[in-house]
C-alpha positions as CSV (number, residue, x, y, z in Angstrom):
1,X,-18.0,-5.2,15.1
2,X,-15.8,-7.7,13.1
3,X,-14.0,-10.4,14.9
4,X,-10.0,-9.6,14.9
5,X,-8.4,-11.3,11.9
6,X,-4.9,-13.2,12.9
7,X,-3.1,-10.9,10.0
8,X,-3.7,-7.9,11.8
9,X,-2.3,-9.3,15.0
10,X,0.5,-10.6,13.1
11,X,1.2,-7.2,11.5
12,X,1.2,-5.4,15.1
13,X,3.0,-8.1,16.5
14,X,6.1,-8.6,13.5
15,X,6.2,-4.6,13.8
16,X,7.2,-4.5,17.3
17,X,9.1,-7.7,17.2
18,X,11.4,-5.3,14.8
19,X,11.1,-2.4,17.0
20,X,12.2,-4.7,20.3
21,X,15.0,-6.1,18.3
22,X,16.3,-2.9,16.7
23,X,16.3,-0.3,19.6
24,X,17.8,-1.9,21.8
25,X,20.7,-2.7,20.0
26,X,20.9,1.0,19.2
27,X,21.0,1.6,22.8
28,X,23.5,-1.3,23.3
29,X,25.5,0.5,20.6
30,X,25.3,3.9,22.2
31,X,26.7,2.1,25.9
32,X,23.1,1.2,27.5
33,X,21.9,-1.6,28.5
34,X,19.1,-4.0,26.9
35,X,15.5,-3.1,28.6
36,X,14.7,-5.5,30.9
37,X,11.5,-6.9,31.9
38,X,9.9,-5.2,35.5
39,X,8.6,-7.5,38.1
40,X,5.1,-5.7,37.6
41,X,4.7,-6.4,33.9
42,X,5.8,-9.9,34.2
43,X,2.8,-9.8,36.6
44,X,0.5,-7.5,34.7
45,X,0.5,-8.7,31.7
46,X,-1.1,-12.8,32.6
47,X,-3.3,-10.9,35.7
48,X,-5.3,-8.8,32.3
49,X,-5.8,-12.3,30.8
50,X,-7.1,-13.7,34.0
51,X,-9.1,-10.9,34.4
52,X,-10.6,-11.0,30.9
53,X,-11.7,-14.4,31.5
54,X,-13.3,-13.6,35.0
55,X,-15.5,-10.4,33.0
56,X,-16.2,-13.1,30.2
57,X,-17.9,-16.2,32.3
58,X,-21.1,-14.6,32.4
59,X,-21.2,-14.8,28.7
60,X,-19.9,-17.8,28.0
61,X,-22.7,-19.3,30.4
62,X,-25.3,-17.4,28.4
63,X,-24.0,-18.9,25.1
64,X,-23.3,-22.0,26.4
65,X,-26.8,-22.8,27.9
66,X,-29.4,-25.2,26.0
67,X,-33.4,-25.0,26.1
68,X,-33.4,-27.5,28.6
69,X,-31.3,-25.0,30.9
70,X,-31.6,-21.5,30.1
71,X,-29.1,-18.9,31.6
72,X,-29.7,-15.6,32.6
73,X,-30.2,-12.8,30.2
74,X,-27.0,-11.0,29.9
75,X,-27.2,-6.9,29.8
76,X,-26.1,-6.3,25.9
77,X,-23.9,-3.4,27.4
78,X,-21.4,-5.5,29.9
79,X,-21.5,-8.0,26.7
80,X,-20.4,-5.3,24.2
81,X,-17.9,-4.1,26.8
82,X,-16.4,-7.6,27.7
83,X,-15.9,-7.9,23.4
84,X,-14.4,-4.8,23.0
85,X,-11.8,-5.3,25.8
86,X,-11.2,-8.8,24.2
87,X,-10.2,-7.3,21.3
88,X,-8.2,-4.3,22.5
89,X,-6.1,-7.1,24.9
90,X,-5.9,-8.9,21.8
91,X,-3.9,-5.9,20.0
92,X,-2.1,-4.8,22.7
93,X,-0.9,-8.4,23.4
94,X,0.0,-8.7,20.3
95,X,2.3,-5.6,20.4
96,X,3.8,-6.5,23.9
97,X,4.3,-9.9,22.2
98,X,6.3,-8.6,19.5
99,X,8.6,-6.5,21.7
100,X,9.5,-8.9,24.0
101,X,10.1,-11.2,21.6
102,X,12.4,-9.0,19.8
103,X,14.6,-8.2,23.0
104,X,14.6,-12.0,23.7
105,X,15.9,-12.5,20.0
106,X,18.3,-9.7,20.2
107,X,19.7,-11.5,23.8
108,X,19.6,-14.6,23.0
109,X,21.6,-14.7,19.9
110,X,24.2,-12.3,21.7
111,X,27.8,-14.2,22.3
112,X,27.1,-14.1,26.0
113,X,23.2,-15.0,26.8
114,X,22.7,-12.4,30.0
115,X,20.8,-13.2,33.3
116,X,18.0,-10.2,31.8
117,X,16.7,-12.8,29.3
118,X,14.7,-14.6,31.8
119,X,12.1,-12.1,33.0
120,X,12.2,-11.0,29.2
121,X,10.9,-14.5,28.5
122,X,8.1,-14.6,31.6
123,X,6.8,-11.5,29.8
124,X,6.9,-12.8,26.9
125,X,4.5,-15.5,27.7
126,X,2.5,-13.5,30.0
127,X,1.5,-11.4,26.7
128,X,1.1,-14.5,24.9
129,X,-1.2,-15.6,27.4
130,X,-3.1,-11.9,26.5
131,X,-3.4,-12.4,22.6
132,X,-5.3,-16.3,23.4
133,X,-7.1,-15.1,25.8
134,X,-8.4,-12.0,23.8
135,X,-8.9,-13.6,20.4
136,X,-10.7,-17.0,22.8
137,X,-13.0,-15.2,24.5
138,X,-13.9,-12.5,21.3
139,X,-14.8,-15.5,19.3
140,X,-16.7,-17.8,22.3
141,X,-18.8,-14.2,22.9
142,X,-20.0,-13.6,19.5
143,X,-23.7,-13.8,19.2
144,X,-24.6,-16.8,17.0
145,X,-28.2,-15.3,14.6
146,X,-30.8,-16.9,15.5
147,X,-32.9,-15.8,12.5
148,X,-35.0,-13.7,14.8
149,X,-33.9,-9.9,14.3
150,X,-37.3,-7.9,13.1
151,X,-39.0,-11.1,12.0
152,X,-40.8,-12.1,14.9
153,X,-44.4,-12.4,13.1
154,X,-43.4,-12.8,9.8
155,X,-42.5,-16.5,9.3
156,X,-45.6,-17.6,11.6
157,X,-49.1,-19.7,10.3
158,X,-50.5,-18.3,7.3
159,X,-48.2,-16.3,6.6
160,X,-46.5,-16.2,3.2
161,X,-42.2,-16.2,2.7
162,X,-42.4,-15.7,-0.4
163,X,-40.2,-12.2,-1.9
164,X,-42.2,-10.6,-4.6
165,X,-39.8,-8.0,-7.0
166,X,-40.7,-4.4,-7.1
């Protein structure tokens, strides 16, 4: 799997910064009201990133250990898993990103800046909190090579490196 590159999260998140920023003022237009932030994703969104980091420890114990003090041998599974939700937080951060930072845009440079702007903002860093902690913990978990993959006997004494051509 390929580590997330920043331009994609850019791209997801510039996307729905234009999509939070345009349909609500459509639905302002047509006489509703901008979306406003619920309680439960202002909570949500940090309690995922919190969460990620909880799943992650394991790993980052395993690739932070020395010779001198060797962790634990990590099931390869649980450490695909973690990776994979890493990333997915990661996207989907980035998206929530972009919205709410489009509806904080579109409220903030109204004439009258409305009370709704404030739990608009506490999501808005709750999913920034999701895209560091995705993209952090993705790029702490990667596994470093360590030279060893189907080469256990090859390099060893009096034994020759050396590549002939076919």
């Amino acid at each position: 799997m390929k580590p997330t590159k920043i331009q994609t999260l850019l791209a997801w998140a510039v996307l729905a910064a234009t999509t939070g920023y345009l349909v609500p003022r459509l639905i302002v237009a047509n006489g509703g009201q901008v979306p406003v932030a619920a309680f439960t994703m202002i909570f949500t969104l940090p309690t995922v990133a919190i969460l990620l980091v909880i799943f992650a420890i394991p790993m980052i114990r395993r690739t932070r250990a020395t010779k001198a003090k060797p962790a634990a041998l990590l099931n390869p599974f649980y450490a695909v898993r973690v990776v994979l939700l890493a990333k997915a937080i990661a996207i989907s951060g980035a998206i929530f990103t972009g919205w709410h930072a489009g509806v904080v845009w579109l409220q903030a440079t109204s004439p009258v800046i409305p009370a709704g702007i404030w739990p608009n903002l506490a999501a808005l860093i709750g999913a920034i909190l999701m895209v560091v902690a995705g993209i952090v913990i993705e790029r702490v978990c990667r596994i470093r090579d360590d030279g060893r993959d189907g080469q256990a006997g090859s390099a060893g004494a009096g034994s020759s490196t050396e590549v002939n051509p076919a």
